[in-house]
Legacy VTK file of the C-alpha trace (Angstrom):
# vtk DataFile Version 3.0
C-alpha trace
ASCII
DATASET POLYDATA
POINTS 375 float
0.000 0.000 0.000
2.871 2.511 1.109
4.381 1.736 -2.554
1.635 2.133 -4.345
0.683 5.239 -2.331
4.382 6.671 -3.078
3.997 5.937 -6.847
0.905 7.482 -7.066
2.139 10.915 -5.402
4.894 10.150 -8.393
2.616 10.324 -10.733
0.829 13.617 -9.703
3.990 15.182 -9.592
4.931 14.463 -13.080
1.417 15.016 -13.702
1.909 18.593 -12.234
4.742 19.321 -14.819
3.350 18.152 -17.902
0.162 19.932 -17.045
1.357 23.394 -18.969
2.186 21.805 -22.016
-0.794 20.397 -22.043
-2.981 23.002 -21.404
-1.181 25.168 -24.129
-1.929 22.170 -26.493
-5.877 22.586 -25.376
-6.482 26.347 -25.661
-5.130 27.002 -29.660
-5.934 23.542 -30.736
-14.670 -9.876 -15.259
-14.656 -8.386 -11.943
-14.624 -11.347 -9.534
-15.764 -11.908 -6.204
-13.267 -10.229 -3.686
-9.613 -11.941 -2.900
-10.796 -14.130 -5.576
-8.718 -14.917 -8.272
-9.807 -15.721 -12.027
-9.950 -18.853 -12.476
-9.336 -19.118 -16.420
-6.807 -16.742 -17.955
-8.356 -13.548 -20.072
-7.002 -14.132 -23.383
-10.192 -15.056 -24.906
-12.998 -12.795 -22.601
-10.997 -9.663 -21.764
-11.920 -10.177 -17.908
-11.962 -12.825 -15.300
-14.561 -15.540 -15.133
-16.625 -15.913 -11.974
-14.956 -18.451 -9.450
-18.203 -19.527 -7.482
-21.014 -20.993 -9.337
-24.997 -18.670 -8.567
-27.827 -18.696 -10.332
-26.993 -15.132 -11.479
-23.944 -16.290 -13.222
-23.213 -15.603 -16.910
-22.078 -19.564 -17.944
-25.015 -20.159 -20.413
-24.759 -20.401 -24.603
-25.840 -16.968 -25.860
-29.502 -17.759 -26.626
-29.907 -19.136 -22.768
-28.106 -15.504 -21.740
-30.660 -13.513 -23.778
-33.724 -15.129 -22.782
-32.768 -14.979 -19.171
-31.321 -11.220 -19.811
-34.984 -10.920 -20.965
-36.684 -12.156 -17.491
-37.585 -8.677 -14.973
-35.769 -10.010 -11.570
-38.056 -9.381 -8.223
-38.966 -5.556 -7.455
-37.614 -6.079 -4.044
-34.173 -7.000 -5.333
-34.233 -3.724 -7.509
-35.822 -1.263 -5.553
-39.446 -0.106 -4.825
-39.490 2.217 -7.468
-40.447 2.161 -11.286
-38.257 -1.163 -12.812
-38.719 -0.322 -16.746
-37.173 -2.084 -19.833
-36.641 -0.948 -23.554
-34.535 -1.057 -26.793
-32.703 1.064 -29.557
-31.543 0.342 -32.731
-27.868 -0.101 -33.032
-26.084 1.267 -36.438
-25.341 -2.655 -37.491
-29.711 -2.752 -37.601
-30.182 -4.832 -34.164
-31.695 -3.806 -30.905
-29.852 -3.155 -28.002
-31.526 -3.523 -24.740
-31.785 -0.915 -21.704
-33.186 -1.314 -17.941
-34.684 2.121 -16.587
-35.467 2.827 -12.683
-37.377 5.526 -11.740
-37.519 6.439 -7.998
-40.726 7.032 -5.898
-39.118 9.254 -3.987
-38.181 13.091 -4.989
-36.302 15.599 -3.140
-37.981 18.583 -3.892
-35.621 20.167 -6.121
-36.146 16.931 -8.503
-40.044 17.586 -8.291
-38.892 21.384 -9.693
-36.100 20.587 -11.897
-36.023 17.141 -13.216
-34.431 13.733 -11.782
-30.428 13.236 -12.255
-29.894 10.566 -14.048
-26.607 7.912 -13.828
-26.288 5.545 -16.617
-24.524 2.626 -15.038
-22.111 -0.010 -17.439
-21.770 -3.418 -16.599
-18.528 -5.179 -16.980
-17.975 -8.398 -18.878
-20.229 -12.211 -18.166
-22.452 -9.374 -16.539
-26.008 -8.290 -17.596
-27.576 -5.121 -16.897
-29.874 -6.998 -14.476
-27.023 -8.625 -12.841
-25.284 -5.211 -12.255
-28.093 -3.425 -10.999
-28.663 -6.261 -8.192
-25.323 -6.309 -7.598
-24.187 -2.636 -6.903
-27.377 -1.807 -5.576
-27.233 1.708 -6.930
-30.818 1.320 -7.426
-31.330 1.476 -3.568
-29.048 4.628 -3.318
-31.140 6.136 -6.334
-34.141 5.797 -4.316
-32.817 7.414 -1.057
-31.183 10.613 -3.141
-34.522 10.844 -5.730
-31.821 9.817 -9.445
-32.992 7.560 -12.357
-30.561 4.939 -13.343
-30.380 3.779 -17.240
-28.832 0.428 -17.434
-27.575 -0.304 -21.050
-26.908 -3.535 -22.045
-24.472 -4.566 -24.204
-25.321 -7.356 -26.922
-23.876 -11.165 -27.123
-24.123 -11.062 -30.691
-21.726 -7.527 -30.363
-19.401 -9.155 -28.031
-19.826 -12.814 -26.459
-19.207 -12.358 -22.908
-20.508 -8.789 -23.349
-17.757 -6.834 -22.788
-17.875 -2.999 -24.062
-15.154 -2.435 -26.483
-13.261 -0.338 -24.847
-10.002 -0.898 -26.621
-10.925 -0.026 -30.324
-10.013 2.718 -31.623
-12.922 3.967 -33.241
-15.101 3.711 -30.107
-12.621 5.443 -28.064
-13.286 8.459 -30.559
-16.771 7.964 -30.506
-17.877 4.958 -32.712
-18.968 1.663 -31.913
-21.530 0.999 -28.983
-21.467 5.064 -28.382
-24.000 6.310 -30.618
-26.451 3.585 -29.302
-26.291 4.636 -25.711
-26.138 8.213 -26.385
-29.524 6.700 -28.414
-31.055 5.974 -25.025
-30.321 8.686 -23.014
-31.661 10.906 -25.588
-35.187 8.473 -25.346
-35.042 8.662 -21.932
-34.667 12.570 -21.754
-37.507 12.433 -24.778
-39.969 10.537 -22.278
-38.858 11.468 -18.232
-38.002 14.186 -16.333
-35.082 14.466 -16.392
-32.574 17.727 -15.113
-30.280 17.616 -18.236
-27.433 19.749 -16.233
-27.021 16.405 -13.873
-25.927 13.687 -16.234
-23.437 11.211 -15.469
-22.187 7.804 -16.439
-20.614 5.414 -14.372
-19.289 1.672 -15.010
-16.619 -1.408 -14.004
-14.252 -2.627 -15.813
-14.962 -2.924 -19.355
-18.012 -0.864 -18.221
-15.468 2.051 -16.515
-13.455 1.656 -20.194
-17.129 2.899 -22.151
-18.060 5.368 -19.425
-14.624 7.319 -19.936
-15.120 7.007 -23.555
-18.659 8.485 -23.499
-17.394 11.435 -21.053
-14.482 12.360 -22.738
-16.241 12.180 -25.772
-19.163 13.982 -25.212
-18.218 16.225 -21.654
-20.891 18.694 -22.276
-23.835 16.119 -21.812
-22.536 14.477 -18.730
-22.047 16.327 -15.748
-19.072 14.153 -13.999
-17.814 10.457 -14.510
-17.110 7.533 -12.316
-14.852 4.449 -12.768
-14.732 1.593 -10.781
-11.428 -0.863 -11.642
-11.740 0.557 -15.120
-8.768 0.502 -18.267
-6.601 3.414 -18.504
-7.977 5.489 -21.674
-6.954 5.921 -24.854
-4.783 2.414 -25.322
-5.397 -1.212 -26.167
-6.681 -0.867 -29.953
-6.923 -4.665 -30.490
-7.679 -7.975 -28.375
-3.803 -8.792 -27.772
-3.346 -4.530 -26.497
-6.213 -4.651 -24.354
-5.251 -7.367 -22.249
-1.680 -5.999 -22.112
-3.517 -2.328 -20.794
-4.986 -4.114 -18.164
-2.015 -5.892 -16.779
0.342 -3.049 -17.177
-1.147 -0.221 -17.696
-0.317 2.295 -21.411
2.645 1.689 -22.740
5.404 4.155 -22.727
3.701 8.255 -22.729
0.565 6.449 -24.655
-1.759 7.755 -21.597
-0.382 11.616 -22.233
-0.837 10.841 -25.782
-4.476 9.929 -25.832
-5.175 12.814 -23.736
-3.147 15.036 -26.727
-5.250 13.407 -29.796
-8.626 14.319 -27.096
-7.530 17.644 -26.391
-6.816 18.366 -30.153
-10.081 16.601 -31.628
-11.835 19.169 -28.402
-9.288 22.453 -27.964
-12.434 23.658 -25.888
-12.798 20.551 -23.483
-14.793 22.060 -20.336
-13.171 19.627 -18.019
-14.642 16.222 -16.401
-15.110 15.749 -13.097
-13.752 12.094 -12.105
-14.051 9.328 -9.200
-11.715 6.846 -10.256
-11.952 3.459 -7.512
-9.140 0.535 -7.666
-9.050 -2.483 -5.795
-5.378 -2.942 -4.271
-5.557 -6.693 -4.916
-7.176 -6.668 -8.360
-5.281 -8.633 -10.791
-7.411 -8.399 -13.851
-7.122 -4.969 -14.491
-4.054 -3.833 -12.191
-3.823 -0.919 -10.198
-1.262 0.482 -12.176
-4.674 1.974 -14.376
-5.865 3.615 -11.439
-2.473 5.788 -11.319
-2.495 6.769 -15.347
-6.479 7.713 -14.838
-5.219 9.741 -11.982
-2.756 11.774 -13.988
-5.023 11.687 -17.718
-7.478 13.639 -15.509
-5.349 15.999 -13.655
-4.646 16.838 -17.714
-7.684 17.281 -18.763
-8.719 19.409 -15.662
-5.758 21.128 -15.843
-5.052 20.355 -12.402
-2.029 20.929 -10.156
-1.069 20.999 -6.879
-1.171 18.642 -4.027
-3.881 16.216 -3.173
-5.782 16.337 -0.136
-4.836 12.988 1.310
-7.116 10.804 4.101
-6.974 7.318 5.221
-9.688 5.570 6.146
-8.256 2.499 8.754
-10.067 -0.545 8.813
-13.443 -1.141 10.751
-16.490 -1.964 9.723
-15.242 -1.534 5.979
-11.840 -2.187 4.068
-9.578 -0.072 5.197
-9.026 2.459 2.017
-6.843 5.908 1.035
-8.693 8.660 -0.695
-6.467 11.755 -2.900
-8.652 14.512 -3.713
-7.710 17.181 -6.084
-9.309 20.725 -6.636
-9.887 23.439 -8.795
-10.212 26.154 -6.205
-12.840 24.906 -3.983
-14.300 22.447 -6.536
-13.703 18.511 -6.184
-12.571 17.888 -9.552
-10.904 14.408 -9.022
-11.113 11.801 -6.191
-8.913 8.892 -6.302
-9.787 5.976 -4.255
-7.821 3.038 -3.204
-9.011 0.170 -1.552
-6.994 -2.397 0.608
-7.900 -6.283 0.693
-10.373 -5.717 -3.063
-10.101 -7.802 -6.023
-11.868 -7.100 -9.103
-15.170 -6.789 -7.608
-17.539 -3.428 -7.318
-16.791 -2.380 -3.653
-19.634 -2.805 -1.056
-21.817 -4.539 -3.550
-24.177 -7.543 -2.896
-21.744 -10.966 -2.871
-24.572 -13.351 -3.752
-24.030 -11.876 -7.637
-20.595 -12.293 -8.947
-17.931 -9.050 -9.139
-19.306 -7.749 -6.241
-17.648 -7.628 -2.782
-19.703 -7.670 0.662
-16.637 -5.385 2.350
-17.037 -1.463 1.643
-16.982 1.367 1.423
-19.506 1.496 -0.574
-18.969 2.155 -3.899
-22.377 2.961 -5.196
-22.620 5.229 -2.236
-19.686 7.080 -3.017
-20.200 7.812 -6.480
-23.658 9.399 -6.101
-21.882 11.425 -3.231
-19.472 12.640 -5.669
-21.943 13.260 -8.578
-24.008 15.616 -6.365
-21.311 17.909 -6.045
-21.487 18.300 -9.670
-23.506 19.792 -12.501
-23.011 21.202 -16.098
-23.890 25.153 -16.326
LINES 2 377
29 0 1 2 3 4 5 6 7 8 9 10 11 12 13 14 15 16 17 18 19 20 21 22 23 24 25 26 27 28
346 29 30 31 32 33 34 35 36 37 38 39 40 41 42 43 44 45 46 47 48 49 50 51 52 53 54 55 56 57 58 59 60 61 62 63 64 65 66 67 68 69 70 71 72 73 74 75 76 77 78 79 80 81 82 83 84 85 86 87 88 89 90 91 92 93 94 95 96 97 98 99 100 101 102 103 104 105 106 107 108 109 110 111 112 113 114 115 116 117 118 119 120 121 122 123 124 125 126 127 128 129 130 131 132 133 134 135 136 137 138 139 140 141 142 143 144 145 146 147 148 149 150 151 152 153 154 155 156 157 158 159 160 161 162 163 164 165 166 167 168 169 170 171 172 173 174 175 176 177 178 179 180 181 182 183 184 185 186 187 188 189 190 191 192 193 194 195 196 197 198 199 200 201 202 203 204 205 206 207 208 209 210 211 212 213 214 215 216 217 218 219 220 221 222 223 224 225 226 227 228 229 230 231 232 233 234 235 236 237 238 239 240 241 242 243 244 245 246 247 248 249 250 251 252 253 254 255 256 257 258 259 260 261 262 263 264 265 266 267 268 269 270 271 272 273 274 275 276 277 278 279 280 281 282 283 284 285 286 287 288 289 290 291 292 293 294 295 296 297 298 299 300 301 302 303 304 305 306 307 308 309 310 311 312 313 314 315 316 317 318 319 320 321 322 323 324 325 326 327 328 329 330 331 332 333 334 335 336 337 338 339 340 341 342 343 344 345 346 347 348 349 350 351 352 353 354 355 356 357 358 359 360 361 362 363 364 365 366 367 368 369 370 371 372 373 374
């Protein structure tokens, strides 16, 4: 933990430096169940297989996965509020499916102004279902009055439905991302929604789409969270993306992708980030976590030292969280989390990627996100 914490302050310092340049550049211009460890090698899925065998996991032939994708689980395991489910057309002429929750309960500047509204990405051998049971943001959404959007990414697309992350053209807004941008825009067509107080969120391969729908489009979403996500702008094939997740970009190929953004956007606003990491995740090593750290200190043209706490161990894993600001704006929260694997922190451990030990993940983003909106 003390190395990694040292490496990280590394990071931000070099971070701090490179900051200038880039900021002249800008202005002309599968998660598994916690201490578990996969028990197939990658190669072929991009993520970790589940170790324990549940009813919720992913092992069926792609037919069986759809039709059970297709099934609405229990409205007590969701939440007691509005459980909805719908489709878009994807450019390749097939539908993509999306799970909706709409709280009963509305603070009153909701009942004024419009829900917020988290889309939440699932991670590979997960379905939409499965993720929403599993982090549980659905419960959170109900206590703090947001709507959650659950996309869901297709078998035929990607067998163990993994969001492509790693190819080029979706990183610059291709692939999946005009199909979930699809939804969002049916779901602002047909809810309430407050369209300042957007924000995506996801794991793994999920965190991978969710920074490539921010970056790409930072005006629509208000902030972004990633939970054991892929550094951005690297990978580009199968073979890259599995080297990414073990160790990180190559060589300056994080600064670089944040160049090509900042070029392709010389008026980027900036994007609020959580970034999470498990210290004992070995699908998609922590190593990410630091080169997310410094891409969005970049971006948000940060520098300066982070405010540092430690949270010991109790009740919850003990974890270390670096904030950085932009005067007194929380523009980037980095948290690290002793004794996690590749599992979404706090979650519910009867689904797989999901760890019973906290903090609370789901929690903590929607903490984060309400400090945030888009003018």
């Amino acid at each position: 933990m003390a190395r990694t914490g040292k490496l990280l302050r590394s990071l931000i310092r070099a971070g701090t430096r490179t900051a200038k340049l880039f900021a002249a550049v800008a202005t002309p211009p599968k998660p598994t169940r916690q201490r578990a460890k996969p028990t197939a090698k990658p190669a072929a899925t991009l993520i970790a297989k589940p170790t324990a065998k549940t009813a919720a996991t992913p092992r069926a032939k792609p037919r069986a996965a759809r039709a059970a994708a297709s099934s609405v689980p229990p409205a007590a395991a969701i939440g007691p509020g509005k459980w909805l489910t719908a489709h878009v057309p994807t450019t390749g002429g097939q539908r993509m499916n999306y799970w909706l929750y709409l709280p009963n309960h509305l603070p009153e500047r909701a009942q004024s102004k419009g829900m917020p509204l988290v889309v939440m990405l699932h991670g590979c051998h997960q379905t939409a279902t499965q993720f929403a049971q599993g982090t549980r943001m659905n419960l959170w959404a109900e206590k703090k009055g947001y709507a959650v959007l659950y996309p869901q990414q297709l078998t035929t697309i990607q067998p163990q439905r993994c969001w492509k992350w790693y190819d080029r053209a979706t990183q610059e807004g291709g692939g999946d991302v005009p199909s979930i941008l699809a939804m969002i825009h049916k779901v602002l067509t047909h809810y309430p929604i407050d369209r300042s107080r957007i924000y995506v969120a996801g794991i793994s391969a999920g965190a991978g789409m969710a920074n490539i729908l921010a970056l790409n489009h930072p005006r629509l979403f208000a902030a972004v969270g990633l939970h054991s996500g892929p550094v951005f702008g690297a990978g580009h094939n199968t073979l890259g993306a599995l080297g990414v997740m073990k160790h990180g970009a190559p060589g300056w190929r994080a600064d670089v992708a944040v160049h090509e953004l900042l070029q392709r956007q010389p008026q980027f606003p900036g994007m609020p980030a959580i970034v999470l990491q498990g210290a004992g995740d070995h699908v998609v090593r922590p190593i990410n976590q630091l080169q997310l750290a410094r891409q969005s200190m970049l971006l948000n043209r940060l520098s300066g030292d982070a405010k540092a706490t430690h949270k010991p161990k109790g009740r919850h894993n003990a974890h270390q969280l670096h904030d950085f600001y932009a005067g007194r704006k929380l523009m980037l929260r980095v948290a690290h989390i002793e004794q996690l694997d590749h599992a979404w922190s706090g979650g519910d451990p009867a689904f797989p990627f999901n760890a019973k030990a906290g903090p609370d993940a789901s929690k903590m983003l929607l903490d984060f996100f309400a400090r945030h909106q888009r003018a």
